[in-house]
C-alpha positions in Angstrom: 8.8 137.3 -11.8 12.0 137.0 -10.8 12.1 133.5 -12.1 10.7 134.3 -15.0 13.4 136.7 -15.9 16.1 134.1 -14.7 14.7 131.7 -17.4 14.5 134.4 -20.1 18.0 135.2 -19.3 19.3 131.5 -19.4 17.4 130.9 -22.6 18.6 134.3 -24.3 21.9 135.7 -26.3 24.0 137.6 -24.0 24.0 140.8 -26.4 25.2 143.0 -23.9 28.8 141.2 -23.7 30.7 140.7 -26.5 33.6 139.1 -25.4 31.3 136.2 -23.8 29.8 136.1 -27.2 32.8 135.6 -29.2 34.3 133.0 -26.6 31.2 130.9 -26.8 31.5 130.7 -30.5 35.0 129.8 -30.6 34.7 127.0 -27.6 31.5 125.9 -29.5 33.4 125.7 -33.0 36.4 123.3 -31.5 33.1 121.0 -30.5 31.3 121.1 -33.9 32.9 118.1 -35.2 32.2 116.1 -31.9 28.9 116.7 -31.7 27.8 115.8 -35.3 30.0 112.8 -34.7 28.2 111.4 -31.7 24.6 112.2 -34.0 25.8 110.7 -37.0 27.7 107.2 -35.2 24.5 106.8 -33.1 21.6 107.5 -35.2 23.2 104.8 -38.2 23.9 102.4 -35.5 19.8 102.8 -34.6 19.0 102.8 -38.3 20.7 99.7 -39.4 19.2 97.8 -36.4 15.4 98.6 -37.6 16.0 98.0 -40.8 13.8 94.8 -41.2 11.1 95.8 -38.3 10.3 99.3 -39.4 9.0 100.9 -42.7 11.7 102.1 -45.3 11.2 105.4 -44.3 11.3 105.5 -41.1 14.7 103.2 -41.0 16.4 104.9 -44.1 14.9 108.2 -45.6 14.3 110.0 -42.6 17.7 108.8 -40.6 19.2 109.4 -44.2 18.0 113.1 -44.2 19.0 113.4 -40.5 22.1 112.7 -41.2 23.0 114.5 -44.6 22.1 117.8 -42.7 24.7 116.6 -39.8 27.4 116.2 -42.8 26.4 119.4 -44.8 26.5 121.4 -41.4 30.1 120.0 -40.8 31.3 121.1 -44.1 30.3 124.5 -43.7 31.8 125.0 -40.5 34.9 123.6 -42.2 34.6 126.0 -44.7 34.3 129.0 -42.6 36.4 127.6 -39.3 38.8 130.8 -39.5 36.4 133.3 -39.9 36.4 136.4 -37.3 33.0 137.8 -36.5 32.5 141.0 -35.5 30.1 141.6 -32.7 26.8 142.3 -35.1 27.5 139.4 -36.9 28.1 137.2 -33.6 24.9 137.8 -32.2 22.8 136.5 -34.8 24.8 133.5 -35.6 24.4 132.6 -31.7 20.4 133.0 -32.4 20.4 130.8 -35.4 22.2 127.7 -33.2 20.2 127.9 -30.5 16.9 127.7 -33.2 19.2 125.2 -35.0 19.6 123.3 -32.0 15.9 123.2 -31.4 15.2 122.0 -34.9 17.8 119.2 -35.0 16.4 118.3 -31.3 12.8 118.2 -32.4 13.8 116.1 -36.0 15.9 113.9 -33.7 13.2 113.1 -30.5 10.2 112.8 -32.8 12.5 110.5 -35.5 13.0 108.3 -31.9 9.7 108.1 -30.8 8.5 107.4 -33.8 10.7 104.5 -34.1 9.8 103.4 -30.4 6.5 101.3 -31.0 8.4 99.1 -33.3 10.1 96.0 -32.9 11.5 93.8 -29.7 12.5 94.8 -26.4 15.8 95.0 -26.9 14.9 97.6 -29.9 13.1 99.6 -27.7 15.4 99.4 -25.0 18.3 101.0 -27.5 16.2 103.5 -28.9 16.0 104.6 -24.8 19.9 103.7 -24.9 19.9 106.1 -28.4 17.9 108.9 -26.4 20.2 109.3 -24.0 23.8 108.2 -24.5 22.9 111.2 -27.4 21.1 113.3 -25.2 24.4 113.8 -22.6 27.1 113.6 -25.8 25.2 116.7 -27.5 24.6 118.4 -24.2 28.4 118.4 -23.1 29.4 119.5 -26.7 26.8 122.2 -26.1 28.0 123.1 -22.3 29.5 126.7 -23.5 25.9 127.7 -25.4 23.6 127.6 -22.0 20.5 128.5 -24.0 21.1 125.6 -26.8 21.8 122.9 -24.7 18.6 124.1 -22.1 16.9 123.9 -24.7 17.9 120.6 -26.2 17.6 118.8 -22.3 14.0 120.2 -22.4 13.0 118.7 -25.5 14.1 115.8 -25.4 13.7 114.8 -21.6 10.3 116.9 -21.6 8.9 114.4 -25.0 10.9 111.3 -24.4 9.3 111.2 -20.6 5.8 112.1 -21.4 5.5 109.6 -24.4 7.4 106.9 -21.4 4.8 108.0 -18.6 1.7 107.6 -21.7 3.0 104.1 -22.0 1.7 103.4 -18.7 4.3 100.5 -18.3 6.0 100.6 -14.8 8.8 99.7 -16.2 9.1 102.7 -19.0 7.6 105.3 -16.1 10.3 104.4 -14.2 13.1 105.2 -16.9 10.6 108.3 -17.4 11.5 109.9 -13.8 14.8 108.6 -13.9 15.3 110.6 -17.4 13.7 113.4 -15.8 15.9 113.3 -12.6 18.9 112.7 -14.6 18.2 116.0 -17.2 17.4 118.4 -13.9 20.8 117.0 -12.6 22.3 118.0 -15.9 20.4 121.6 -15.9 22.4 122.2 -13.0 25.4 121.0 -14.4 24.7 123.0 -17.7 24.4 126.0 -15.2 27.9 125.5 -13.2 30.0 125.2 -15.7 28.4 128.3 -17.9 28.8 130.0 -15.0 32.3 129.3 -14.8 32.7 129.7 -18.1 31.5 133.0 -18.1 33.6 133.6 -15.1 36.7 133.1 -16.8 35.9 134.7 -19.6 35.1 138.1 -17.5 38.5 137.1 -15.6 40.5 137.2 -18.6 38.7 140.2 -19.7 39.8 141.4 -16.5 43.3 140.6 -17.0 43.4 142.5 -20.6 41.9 145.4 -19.1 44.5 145.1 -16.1 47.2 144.8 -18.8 46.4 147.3 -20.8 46.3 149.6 -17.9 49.5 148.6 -17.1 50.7 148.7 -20.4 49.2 152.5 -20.8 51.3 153.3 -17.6 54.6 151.1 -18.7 54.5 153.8 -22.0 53.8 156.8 -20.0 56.3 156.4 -17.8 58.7 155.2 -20.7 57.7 158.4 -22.0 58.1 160.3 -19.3 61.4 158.9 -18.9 62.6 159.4 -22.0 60.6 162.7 -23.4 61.1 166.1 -21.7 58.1 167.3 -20.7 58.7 171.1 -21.9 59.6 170.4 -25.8 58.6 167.2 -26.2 62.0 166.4 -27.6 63.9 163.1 -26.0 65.4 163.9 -23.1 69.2 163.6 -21.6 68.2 159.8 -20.6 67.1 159.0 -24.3 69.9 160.9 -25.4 72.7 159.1 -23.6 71.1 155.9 -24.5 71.5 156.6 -27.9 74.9 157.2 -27.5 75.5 154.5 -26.4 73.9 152.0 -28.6 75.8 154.1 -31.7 79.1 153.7 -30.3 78.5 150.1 -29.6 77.8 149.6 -33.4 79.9 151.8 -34.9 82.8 150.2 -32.7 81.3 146.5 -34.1 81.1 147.6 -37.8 83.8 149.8 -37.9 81.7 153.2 -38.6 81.6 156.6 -36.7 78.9 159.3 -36.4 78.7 163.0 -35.2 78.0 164.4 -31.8 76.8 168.2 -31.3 75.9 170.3 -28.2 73.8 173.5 -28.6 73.5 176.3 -26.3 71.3 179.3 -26.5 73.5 182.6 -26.4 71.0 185.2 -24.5 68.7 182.9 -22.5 69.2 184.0 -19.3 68.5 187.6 -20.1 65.1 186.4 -21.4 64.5 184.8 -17.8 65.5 187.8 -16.1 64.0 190.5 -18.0 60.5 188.8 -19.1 60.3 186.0 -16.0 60.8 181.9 -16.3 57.4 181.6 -17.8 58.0 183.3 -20.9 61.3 181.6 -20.8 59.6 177.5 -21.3 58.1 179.8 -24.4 61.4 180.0 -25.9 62.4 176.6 -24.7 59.4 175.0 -26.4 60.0 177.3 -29.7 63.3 175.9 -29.8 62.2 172.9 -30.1 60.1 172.9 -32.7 62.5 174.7 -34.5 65.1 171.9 -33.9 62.1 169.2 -34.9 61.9 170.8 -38.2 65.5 169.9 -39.0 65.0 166.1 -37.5 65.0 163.5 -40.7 65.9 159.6 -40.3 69.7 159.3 -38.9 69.3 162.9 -37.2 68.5 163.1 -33.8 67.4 166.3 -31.5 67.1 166.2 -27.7 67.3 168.5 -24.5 69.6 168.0 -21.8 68.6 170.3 -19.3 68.1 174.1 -19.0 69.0 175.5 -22.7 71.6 172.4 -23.7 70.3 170.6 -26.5 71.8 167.6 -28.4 72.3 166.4 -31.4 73.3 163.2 -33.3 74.1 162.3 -36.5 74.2 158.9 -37.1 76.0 158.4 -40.3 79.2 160.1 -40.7 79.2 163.7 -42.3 81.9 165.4 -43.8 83.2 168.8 -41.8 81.3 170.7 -44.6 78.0 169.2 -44.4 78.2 169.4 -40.5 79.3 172.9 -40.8 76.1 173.6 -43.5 74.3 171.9 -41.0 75.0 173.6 -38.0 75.1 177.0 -39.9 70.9 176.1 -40.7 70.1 175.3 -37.1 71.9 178.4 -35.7 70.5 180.2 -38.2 66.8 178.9 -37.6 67.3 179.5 -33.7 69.1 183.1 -34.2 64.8 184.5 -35.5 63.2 186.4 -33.3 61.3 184.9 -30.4 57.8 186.2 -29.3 58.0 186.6 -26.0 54.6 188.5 -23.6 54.1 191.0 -25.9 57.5 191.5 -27.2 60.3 190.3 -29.4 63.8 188.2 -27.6 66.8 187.7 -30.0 68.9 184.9 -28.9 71.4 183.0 -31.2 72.4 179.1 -30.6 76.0 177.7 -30.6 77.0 174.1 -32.0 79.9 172.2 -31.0 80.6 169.3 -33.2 83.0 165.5 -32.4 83.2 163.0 -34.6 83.4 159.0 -33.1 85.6 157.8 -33.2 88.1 160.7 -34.5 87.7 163.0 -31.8 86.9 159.7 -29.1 86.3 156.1 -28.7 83.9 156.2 -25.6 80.8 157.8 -25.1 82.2 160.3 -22.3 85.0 161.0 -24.6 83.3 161.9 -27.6 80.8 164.0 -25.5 83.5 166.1 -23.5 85.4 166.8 -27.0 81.8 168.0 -28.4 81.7 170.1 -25.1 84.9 171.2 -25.8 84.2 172.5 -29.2 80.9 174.1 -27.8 83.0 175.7 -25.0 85.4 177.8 -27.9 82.2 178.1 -29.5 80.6 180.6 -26.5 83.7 181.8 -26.3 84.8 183.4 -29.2 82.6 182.3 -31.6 79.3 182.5 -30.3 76.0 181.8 -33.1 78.0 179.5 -35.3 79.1 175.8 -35.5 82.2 174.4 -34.2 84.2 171.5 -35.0 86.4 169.3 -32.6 90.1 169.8 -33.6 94.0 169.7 -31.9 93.5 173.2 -30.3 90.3 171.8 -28.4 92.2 168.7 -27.7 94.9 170.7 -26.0 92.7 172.1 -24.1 91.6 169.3 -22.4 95.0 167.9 -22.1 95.1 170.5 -19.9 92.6 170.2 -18.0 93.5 166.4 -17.6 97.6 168.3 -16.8 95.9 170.7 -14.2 93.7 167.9 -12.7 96.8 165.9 -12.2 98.7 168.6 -10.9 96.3 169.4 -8.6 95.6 165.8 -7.3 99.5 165.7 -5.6 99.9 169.4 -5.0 100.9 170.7 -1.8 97.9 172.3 -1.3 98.5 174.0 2.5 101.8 175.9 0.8 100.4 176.4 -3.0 97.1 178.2 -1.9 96.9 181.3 -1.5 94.4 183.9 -0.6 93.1 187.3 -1.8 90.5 189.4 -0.4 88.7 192.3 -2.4 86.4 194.4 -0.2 82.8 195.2 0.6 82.1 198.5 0.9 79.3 200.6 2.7 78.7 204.3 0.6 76.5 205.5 3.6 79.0 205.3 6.0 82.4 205.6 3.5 83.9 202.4 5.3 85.0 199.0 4.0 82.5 196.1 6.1 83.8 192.9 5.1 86.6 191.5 2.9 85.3 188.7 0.3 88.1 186.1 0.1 89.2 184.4 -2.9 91.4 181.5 -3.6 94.6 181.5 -6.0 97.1 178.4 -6.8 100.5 178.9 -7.9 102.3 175.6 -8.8 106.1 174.9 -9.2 105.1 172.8 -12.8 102.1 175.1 -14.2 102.7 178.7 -12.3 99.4 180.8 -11.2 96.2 179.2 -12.7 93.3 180.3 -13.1 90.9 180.3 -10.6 87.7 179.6 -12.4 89.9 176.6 -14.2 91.1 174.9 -11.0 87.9 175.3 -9.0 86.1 173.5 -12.1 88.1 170.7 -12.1 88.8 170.5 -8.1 84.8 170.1 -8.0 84.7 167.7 -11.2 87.4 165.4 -9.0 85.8 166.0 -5.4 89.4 167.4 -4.4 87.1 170.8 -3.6 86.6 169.6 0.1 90.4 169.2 0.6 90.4 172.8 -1.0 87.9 174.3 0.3 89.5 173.5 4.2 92.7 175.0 3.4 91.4 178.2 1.7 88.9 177.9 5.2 91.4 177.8 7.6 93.7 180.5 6.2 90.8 182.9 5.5 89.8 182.8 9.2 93.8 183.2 10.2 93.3 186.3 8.5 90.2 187.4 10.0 91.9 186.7 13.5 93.9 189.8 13.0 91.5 192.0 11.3 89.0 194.9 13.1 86.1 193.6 15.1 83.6 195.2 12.8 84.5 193.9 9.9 83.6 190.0 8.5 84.7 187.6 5.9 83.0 186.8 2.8 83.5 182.9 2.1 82.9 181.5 -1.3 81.3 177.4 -1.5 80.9 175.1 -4.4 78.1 172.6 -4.4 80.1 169.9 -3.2 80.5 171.3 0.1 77.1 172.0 1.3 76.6 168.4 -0.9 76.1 166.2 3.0 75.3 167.1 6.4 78.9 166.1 7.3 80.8 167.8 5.2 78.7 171.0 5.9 79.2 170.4 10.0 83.0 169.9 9.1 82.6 173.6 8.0 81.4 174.7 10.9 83.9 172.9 12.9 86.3 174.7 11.3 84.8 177.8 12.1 84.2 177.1 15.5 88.2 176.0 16.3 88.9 179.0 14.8 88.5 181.5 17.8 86.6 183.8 15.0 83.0 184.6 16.3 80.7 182.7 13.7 78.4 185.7 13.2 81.8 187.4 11.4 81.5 184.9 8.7 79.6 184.7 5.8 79.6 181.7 3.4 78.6 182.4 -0.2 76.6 179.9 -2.4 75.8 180.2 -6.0 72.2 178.8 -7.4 73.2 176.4 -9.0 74.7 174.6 -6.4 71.5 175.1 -4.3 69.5 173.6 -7.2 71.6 170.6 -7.4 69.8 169.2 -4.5 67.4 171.6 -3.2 66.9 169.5 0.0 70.3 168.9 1.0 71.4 172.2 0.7 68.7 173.4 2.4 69.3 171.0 5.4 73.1 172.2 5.0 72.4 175.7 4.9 70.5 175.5 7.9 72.9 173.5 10.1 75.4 176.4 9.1 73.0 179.3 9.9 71.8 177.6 13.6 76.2 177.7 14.2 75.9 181.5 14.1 77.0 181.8 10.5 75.8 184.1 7.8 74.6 182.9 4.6 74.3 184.6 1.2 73.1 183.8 -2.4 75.4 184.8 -4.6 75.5 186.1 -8.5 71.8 186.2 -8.1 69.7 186.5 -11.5 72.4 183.9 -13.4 70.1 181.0 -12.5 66.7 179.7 -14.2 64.8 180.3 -11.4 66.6 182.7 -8.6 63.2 183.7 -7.0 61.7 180.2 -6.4 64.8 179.7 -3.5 65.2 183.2 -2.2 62.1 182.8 0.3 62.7 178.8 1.1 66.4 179.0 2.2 68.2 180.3 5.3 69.2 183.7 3.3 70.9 186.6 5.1 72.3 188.5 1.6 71.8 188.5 -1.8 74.4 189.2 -4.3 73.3 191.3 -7.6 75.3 189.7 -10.1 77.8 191.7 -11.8 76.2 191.5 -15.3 73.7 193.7 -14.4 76.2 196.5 -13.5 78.0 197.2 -17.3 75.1 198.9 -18.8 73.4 200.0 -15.5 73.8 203.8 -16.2 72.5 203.7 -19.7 69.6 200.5 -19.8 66.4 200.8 -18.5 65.9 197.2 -18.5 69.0 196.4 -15.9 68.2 199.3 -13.9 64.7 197.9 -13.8 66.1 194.7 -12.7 68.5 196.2 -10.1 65.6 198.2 -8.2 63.2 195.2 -8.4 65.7 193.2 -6.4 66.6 195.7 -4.0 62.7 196.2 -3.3 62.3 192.5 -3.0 65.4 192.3 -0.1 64.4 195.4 1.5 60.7 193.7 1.7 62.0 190.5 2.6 64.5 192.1 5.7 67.4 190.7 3.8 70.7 192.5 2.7 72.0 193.0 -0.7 75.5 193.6 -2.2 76.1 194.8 -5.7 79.0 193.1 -7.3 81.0 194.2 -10.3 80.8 198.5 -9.9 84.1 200.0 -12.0 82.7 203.5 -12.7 81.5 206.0 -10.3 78.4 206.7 -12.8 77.6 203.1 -11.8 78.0 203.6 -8.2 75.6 206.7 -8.0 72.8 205.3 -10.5 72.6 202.1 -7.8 73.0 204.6 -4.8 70.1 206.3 -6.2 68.0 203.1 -6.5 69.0 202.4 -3.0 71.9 200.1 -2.6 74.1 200.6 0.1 76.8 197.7 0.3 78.6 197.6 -2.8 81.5 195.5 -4.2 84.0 196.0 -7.4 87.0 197.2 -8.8 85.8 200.8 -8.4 86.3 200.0 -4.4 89.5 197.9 -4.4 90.7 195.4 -6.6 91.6 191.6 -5.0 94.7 191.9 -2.6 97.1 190.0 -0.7 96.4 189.4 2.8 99.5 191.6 3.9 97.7 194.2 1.7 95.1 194.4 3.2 95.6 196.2 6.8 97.2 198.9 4.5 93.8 199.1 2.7 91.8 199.7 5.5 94.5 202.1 7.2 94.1 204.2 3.6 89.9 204.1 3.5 89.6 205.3 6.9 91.8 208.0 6.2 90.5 208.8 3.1 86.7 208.9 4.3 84.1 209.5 1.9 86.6 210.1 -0.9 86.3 206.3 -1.9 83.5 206.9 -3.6 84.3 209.6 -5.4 
């Protein structure tokens, strides 16, 4: 049985695989015009050599009709050599060669035995010659159709070696087992090299298949390398990349195009109030609503957290980028729907032009920050473009940078220190320092502007030591009870060796390392969530406190409170201007304080002016509290006065 279904399978269509199918057809088709070749040279070479021994017929008409079927087959093949079959089509055009081929074998072997009884020897001897010189030629151009050229080896081996044996000639039965040894040899053969054929074919199939897959994962990963994930808009990689490959044409052709940052105005307070959840919401809105206004030579992505980008890549006139920017602030300034209720945020554009505003890509980008960054200031919901007074601004930035680069930074730093106050007990319990830089060239600047750029040129290490060092001078001469407050920027905690160089610091100091307490904002914890973590910790094991400051400004505050090395949390101090009169922030307030008081970890309330404040937090049950309402930042030499005054005014502080 099994043999049986062997045979049935050699002799059969392979239905059930149509890439086999279509590769036998094309190997066959590149043989068509060998095979009729070999039938039609052989068959008038036997022809014209019977012509006087053998009847008309038999040496001209039949040959002659033999042959006019090999010539009308090759012109059809001609005719439809380019052809693409689909699989239903293949299937049956396979059948009707392998019945072809048992036709043509059958006219052929009875046309030969037929001619066999006449004439000499030598005759006979090249019809035999004929037999099989055609019989190998036909089966090699046949070797990709395994059922055709079985078949053809069958009939003519089985009839040409049967009508030898009836001859009864020792001579003939010998060429008849020899024919028969030869055509199993070749059955074998026939049966390798389909075999192999079929091989590669599946091994090619293979390799698509493998291909493909790879190809699939090349464009997912493309994708997700170049799509963020959340608004399906292309992401800060794409971005960039376009930016690129603009500026590198328009510099070549002599053109320009349009840069513009977006930021949401409000989308923190959607975080805070209705969780991070609700906040990908708006995210994802946002970008469909940015999508809307995307058309050939305008170009939408995100950049990260609620920074989107734009590009236009022809380019526009102030007033249509103005029109334009007015339609997408417009668009993102409808209501949100957000778990069952509605958010109103509003979206700011800052505009630079290539190559007006900048000739490199980092140029033209910090100018369109600029713009964005007088946007949120003073203009927030509405479009601004690049101009002189931006461009003073970052000269400087460029000026402080400088400045700041060859400063004397051990005599120019200063310190002041604004306290922490305890309203159970009436009494200050630790002094939050804060650094200051007054230079000869630019006077006092800003802190917020000299710490941006000090961590924008690494120069915040160098900074950060000598603000260290005097804070804990100061602390050296302060009551026992009472600790210091230390501010970090992302750069510090950024390696384990520059957060152990911290603690060394601490540690020469003579100040016990339980009476300091560094402070680190979320977004330099989310920077690189591992490091910090592994710096955090290294300063927590030295005896150090650590807290989480201006908690709720982040995207997602919660997600690090339980995984890091957290002593305190800091309510951030835009909680605190409407905490006597919204709901909502008072809400907010109480739901951190629950969450430290279930966690065992502190919390200070930052930014309290008004006594109203004080007593509505009191009430929700804060206890160490921070803000101008409490003392204002001081000088060092101030601040022994301070404490002298608070102890002797008692519980009036509060008051």
């Amino acid at each position: 049985m099994v043999r049986l279904a062997r045979l049935r399978e050699a002799l059969s269509v392979a239905e059930g695989d149509p890439e086999l199918v279509r590769s036998q057809l094309q190997a066959f088709g590149r043989q068509i015009p060998l095979l009729y070749f070999i039938l039609l040279v052989n068959t008038l070479a036997v022809a014209i050599t019977h012509l006087g021994s053998t009847p008309a017929w038999l040496s001209i008409y039949f040959p002659g009709v033999l042959c006019t079927l090999c010539i009308i087959r090759c012109v059809r093949w001609w005719r439809v050599r380019q052809r693409v079959l689909t699989h239903d089509k293949a299937v049956p055009e396979l059948r009707k060669l392998i019945w072809l081929t048992g036709i043509f074998g059958t006219a052929f072997s009875s046309w030969s035995l037929l001619l066999f009884p006449y004439g000499t020897a030598y005759e006979q001897a090249q019809v035999t010659f004929y037999m099989a010189t055609t019989l190998v030629g036909c089966v090699f151009c046949l070797m990709h159709l395994r059922a055709a050229a079985l078949l053809l080896l069958s009939i003519v081996v089985l009839s040409f070696s049967a009508f030898l044996v009836y001859t009864r000639s020792p001579i003939f039965i010998a060429m008849a087992i020899d024919m028969t040894l030869v055509g199993v040899a070749l059955a074998f053969i026939i049966e390798l090299y389909y075999r192999t054929f079929a091989g590669v074919v599946h091994a090619q199939r293979e390799l698509q298949v493998s291909q493909q897959k790879t190809q699939t994962l090349s464009d997912d990963n493309f994708r997700l390398a170049s799509i963020d994930s959340l608004t399906d808009l292309p992401n800060r990689r794409s971005f960039f990349a376009s930016l690129r490959a603009l500026s590198e044409q328009a510099l070549g052709t002599g053109g320009g195009f349009n840069v513009g940052l977006i930021d949401l105005d409000g989308f923190k307070q959607v975080n805070d109030i209705y969780g991070h959840a609700s906040g990908d919401l708006v995210l994802q809105e946002v970008g469909v609503r940015l999508l809307a206004f995307a058309e050939p030579g305008i170009f939408f992505a995100r950049l990260g957290g609620d920074e989107f980008g734009v590009l236009a890549q022809h380019k526009l006139a102030n007033e249509t980028l103005v029109e334009l920017g007015e339609r997408v602030c417009e668009a993102l300034s409808q209501p949100y729907r957000v778990a069952g209720n509605v958010a109103e945020l509003t979206g700011t554009i800052g505009w630079a032009a290539f190559p007006e505003a900048g000739t490199t890509v980092q140029q033209v980008f910090e100018r369109a920050d600029a713009a964005l960054y007088v946007g949120k200031e003073s203009r927030r919901g509405t479009p601004v473009i690049f101009s002189t007074e931006h461009e003073t601004r970052i000269r400087r930035s460029s000026l402080v940078a400088q400045e700041l680069r060859h400063a004397d930074l051990e005599s120019e730093l200063l310190l002041e220190f604004q306290p922490i106050y305890d309203v159970l007990t009436q009494r200050t319990i630790g002094m939050e320092a804060l650094g200051r830089w007054h230079n000869a060239r630019l006077g006092a600047v800003r802190p917020e502007e000299f710490i941006r750029i000090a961590e924008r040129t690494d120069l915040i290490l160098h900074v950060t030591e000598v603000l260290l060092r005097k804070a804990l001078e100061e602390v050296s001469r302060w009551p026992s009870d009472l600790y210091l407050s230390f501010n970090l920027s992302a750069i510090d905690i950024s390696t384990s060796p520059r957060a152990r160089r911290l603690v060394d610091i601490v540690l020469d100091s003579g100040v016990p390392a339980h009476h300091v307490n560094f402070e680190i904002t979320e977004t330099a914890v989310t920077r690189d969530f591992e490091q910090a973590h592994s710096s955090l910790t290294m300063i927590k094991q030295a005896g150090c406190r650590v807290s989480l400051d201006d908690f709720g400004t982040g995207y997602s505050s919660l997600s690090y409170v339980h995984r890091l090395p957290f002593d305190t949390i800091k309510i951030d101090r835009s909680f605190m201007t409407d905490v006597d009169s919204n709901s909502a922030s008072k809400k907010i307030v109480k739901s951190v304080l629950d969450l430290c008081r279930n966690l065992g970890l502190e919390c200070i309330v930052e930014g309290l002016e008004t006594a109203s404040q004080a007593d509505v937090v009191q009430a929700l049950g804060a206890r160490a509290m921070q803000g101008y309402l409490f003392g204002r930042p001081m000088r060092a030499s101030a601040v022994s006065t301070y404490l002298q005054t608070t102890v002797e005014q008692g519980h009036a502080v509060g008051t």
